[in-house]
C-alpha positions as a Markdown table, in Angstrom:
| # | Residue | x | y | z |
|---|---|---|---|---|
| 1 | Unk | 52.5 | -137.5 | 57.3 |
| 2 | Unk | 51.5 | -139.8 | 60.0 |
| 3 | Unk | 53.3 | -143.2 | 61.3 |
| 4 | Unk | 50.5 | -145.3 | 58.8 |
| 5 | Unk | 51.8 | -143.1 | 55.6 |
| 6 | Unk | 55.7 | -143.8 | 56.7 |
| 7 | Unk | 57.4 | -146.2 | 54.1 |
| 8 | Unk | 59.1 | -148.5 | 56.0 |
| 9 | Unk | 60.9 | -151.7 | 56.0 |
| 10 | Unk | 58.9 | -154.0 | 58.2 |
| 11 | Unk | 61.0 | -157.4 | 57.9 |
| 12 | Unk | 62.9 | -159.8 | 58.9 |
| 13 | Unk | 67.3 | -159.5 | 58.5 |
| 14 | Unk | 69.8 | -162.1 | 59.7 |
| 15 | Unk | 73.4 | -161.7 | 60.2 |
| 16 | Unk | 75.7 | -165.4 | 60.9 |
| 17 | Unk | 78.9 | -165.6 | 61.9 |
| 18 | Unk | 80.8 | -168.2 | 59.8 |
| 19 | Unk | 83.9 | -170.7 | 60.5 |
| 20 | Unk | 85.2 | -168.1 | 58.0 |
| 21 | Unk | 83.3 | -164.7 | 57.1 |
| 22 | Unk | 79.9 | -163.9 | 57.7 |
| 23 | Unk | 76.3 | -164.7 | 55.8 |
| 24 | Unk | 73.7 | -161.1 | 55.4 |
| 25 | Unk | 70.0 | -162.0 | 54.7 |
| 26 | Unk | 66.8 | -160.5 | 54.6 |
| 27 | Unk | 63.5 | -160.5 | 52.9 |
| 28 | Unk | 62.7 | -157.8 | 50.5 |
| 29 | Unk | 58.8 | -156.6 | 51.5 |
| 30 | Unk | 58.2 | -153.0 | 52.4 |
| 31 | Unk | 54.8 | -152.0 | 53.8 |
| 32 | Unk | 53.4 | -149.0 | 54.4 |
| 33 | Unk | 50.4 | -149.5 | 57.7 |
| 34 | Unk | 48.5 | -152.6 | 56.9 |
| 35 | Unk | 49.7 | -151.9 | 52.9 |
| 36 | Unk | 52.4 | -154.0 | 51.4 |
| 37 | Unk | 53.6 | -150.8 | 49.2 |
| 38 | Unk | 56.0 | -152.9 | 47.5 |
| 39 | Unk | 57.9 | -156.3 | 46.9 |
| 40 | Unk | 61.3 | -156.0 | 45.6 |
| 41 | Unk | 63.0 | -154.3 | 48.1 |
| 42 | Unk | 66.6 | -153.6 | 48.6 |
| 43 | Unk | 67.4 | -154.1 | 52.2 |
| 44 | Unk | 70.8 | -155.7 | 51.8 |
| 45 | Unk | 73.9 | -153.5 | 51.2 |
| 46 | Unk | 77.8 | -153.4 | 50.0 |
| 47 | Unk | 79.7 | -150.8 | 52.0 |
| 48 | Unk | 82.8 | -151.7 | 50.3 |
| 49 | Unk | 84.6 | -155.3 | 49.3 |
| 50 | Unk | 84.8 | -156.5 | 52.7 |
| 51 | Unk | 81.5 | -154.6 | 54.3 |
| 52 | Unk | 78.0 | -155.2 | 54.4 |
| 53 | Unk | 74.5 | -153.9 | 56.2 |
| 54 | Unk | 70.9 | -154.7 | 56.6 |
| 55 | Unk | 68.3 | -152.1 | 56.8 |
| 56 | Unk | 65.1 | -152.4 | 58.8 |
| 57 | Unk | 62.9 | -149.6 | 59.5 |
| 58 | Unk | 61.8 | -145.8 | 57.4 |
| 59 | Unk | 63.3 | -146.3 | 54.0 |
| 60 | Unk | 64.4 | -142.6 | 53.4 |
| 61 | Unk | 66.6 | -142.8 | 56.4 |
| 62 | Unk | 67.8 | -146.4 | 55.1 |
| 63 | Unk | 68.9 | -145.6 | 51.9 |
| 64 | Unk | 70.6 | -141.9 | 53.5 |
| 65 | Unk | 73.1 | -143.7 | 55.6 |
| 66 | Unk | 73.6 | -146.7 | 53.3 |
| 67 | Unk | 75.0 | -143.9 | 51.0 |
| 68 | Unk | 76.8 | -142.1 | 53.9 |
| 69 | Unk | 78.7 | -145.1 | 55.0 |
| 70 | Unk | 79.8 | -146.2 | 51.4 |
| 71 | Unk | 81.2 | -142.8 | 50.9 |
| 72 | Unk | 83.2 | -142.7 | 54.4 |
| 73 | Unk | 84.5 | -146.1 | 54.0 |
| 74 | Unk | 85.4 | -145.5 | 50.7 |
| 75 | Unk | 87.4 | -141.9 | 51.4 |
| 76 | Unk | 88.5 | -143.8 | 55.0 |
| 77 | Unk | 90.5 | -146.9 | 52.9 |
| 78 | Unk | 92.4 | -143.8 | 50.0 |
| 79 | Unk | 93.1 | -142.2 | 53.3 |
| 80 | Unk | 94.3 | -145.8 | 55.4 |
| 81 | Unk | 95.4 | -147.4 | 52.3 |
| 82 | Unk | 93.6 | -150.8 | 54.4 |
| 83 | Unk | 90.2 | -151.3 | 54.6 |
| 84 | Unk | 88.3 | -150.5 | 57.8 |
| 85 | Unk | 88.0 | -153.4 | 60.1 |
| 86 | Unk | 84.4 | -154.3 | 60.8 |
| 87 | Unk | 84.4 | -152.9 | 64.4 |
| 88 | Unk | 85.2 | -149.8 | 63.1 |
| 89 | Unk | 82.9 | -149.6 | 60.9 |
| 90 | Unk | 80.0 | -150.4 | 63.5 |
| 91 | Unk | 81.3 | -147.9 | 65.7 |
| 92 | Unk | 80.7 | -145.2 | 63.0 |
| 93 | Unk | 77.1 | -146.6 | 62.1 |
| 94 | Unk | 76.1 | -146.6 | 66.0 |
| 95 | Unk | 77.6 | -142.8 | 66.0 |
| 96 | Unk | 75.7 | -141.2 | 63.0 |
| 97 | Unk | 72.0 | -143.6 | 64.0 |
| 98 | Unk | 72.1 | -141.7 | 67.2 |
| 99 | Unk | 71.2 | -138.2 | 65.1 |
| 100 | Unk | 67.6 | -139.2 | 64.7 |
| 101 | Unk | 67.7 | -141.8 | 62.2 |
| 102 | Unk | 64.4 | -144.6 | 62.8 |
| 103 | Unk | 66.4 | -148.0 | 61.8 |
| 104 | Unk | 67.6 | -150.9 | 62.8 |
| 105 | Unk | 70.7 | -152.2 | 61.2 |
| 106 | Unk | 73.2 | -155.5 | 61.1 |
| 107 | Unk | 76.6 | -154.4 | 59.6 |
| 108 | Unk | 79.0 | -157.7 | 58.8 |
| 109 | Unk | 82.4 | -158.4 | 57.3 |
| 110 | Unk | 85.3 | -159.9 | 57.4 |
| 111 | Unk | 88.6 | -158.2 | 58.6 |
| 112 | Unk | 92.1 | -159.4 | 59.3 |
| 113 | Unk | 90.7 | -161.3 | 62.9 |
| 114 | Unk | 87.8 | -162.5 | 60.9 |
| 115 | Unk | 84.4 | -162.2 | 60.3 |
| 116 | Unk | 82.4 | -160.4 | 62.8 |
| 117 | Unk | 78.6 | -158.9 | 63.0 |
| 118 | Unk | 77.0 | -156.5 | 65.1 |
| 119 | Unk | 73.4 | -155.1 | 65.5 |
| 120 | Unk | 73.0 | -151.5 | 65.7 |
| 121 | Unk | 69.5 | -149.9 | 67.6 |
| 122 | Unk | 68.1 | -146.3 | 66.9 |
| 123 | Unk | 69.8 | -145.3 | 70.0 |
| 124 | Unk | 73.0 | -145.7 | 68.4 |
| 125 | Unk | 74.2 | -149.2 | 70.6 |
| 126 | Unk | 75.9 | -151.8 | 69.2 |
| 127 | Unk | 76.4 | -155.5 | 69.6 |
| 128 | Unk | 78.6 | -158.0 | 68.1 |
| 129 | Unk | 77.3 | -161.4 | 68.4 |
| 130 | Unk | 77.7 | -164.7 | 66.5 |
| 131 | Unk | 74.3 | -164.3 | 65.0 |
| 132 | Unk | 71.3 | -161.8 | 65.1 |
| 133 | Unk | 68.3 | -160.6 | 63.6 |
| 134 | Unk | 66.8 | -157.7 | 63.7 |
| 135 | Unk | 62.8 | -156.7 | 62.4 |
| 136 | Unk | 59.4 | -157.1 | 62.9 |
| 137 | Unk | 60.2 | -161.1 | 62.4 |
| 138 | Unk | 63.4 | -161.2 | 64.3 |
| 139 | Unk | 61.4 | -163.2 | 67.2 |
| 140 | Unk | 60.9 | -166.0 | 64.4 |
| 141 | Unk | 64.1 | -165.8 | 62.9 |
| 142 | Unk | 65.8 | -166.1 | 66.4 |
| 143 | Unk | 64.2 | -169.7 | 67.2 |
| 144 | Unk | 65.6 | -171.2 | 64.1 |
| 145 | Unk | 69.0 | -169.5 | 65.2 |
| 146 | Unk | 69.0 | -170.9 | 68.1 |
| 147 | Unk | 68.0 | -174.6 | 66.8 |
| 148 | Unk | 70.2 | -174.4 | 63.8 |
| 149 | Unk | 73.6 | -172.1 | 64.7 |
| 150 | Unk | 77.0 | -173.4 | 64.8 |
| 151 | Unk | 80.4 | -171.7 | 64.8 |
| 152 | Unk | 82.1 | -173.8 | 62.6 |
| 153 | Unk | 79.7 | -173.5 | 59.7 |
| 154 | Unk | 80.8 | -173.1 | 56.0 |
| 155 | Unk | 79.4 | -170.9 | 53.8 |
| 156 | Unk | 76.9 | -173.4 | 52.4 |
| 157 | Unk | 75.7 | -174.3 | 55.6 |
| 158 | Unk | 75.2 | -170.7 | 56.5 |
| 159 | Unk | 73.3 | -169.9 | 53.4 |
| 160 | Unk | 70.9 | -173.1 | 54.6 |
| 161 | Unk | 70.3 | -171.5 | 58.0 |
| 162 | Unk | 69.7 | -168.2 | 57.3 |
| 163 | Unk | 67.1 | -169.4 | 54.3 |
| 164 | Unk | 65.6 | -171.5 | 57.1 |
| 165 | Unk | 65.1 | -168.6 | 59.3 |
| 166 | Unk | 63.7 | -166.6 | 56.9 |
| 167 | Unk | 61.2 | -168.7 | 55.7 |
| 168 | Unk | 60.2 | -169.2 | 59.7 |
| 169 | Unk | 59.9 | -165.2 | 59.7 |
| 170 | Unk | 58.0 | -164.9 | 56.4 |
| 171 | Unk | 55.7 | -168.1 | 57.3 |
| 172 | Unk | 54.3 | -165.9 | 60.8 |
| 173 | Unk | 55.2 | -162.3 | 60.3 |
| 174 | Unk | 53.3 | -160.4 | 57.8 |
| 175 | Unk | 55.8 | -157.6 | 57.6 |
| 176 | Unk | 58.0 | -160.2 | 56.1 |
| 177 | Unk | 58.0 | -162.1 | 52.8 |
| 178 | Unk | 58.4 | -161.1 | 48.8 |
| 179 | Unk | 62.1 | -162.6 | 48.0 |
| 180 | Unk | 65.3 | -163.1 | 49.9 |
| 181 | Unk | 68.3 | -161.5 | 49.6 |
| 182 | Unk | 71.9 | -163.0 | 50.8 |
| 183 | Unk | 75.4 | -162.6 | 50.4 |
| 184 | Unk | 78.5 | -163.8 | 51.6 |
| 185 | Unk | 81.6 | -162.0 | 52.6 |
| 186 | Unk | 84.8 | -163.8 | 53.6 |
| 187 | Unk | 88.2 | -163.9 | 52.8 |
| 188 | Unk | 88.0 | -163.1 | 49.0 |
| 189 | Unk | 85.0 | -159.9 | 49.7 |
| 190 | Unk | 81.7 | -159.3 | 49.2 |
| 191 | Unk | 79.2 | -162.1 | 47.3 |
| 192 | Unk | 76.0 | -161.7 | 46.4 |
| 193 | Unk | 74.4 | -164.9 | 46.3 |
| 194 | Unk | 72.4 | -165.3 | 42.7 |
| 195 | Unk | 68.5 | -165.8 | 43.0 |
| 196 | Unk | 68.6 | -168.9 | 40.9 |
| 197 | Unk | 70.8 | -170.7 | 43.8 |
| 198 | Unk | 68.6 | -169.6 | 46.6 |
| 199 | Unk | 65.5 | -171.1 | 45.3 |
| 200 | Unk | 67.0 | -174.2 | 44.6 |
| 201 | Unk | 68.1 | -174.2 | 48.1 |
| 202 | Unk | 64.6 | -173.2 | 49.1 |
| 203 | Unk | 63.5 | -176.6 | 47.0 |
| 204 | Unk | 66.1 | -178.7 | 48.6 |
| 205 | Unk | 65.6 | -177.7 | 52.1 |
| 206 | Unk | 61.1 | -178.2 | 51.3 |
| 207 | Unk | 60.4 | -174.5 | 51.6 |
| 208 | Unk | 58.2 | -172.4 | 49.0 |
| 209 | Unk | 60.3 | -169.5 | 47.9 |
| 210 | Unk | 58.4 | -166.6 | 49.0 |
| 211 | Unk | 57.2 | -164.7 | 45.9 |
């Protein structure tokens, strides 16, 4: 199979720190050379209540360590009787990428000090920052970060940002486009945020959902 044939996840994912908690976004297009093999792609994860990740890159190796990590967090809070602090758990995504696996990833969460994010490479480093984005459209994404980011943001203002990047990503990058996922996690755990409310924000904030 060559590079061209390679499923892969060519897109654009955002994680925000929040005031309190973290927003996870990406788009859901998966391409497969100059082929956009398909449209309704799950790039977005729960690793548990308090734990999420974003998935860019090959898709077999995606969906391997999404299922890894849920099962080791999962056995990790029996054993701990807590659940595993979101540095912790970037450590042990940065450890097991470094095998051979082809991704780029954004795990985010909220702990006891807060919410926190970090962006993991295939080399297995790790970064926590107060927002990212990794993916072919990351470059987009970035410049509305950068314009729009502030630490005290609420929720809904997060949710506005990170649609706003997106929709920079999808409007220049064709790896990018087909739907937007997001999802919240703060102090009461892990929220997907419903289609229906994202395109209305899309509406709102004068962007054309991407579908």
């Amino acid at each position: 199979m060559t590079d061209e044939d390679t499923l892969k996840t060519g897109t654009t994912t955002i994680g925000i720190r929040l005031k309190e908690g973290v927003i996870l976004a990406t788009d859901q297009r998966a391409t497969m050379g100059n082929l956009i093999a398909h449209s309704h792609v799950q790039k977005l994860y729960p690793l548990s209540d308090n734990l999420g990740m974003t998935i860019a890159g090959v898709v077999g190796d995606a969906q391997l360590i999404v299922r890894f990590m849920q099962s080791e967090i999962s056995i990790y809070n029996m054993k701990k009787g807590a659940p595993m602090s979101v540095s912790t758990a970037a450590t042990l995504v940065a450890s097991v990428i470094r095998q051979g696996f082809y991704l780029g990833l954004i795990v985010g969460g909220n702990d006891r000090t807060g919410g926190h994010v970090f962006s993991i490479d295939a080399a297995g480093g790790y970064i926590e920052d107060d927002y990212m984005s990794v993916g072919s459209g990351s470059v987009f994404a970035l410049g509305a970060l950068e314009a729009k980011y502030r630490p005290d943001m609420s929720k809904d203002e997060g949710i506005d940002v990170a649609i706003t990047a997106l929709n920079s990503a999808r409007r220049r990058d064709n790896c990018t486009g087909d739907g937007m996922l997001i999802a919240y996690i703060g102090p009461d755990g892990y929220e997907d945020i419903p289609n229906e409310e994202i395109r209305a924000r899309c509406s709102d904030l004068g962007f054309q959902f991407p579908n």
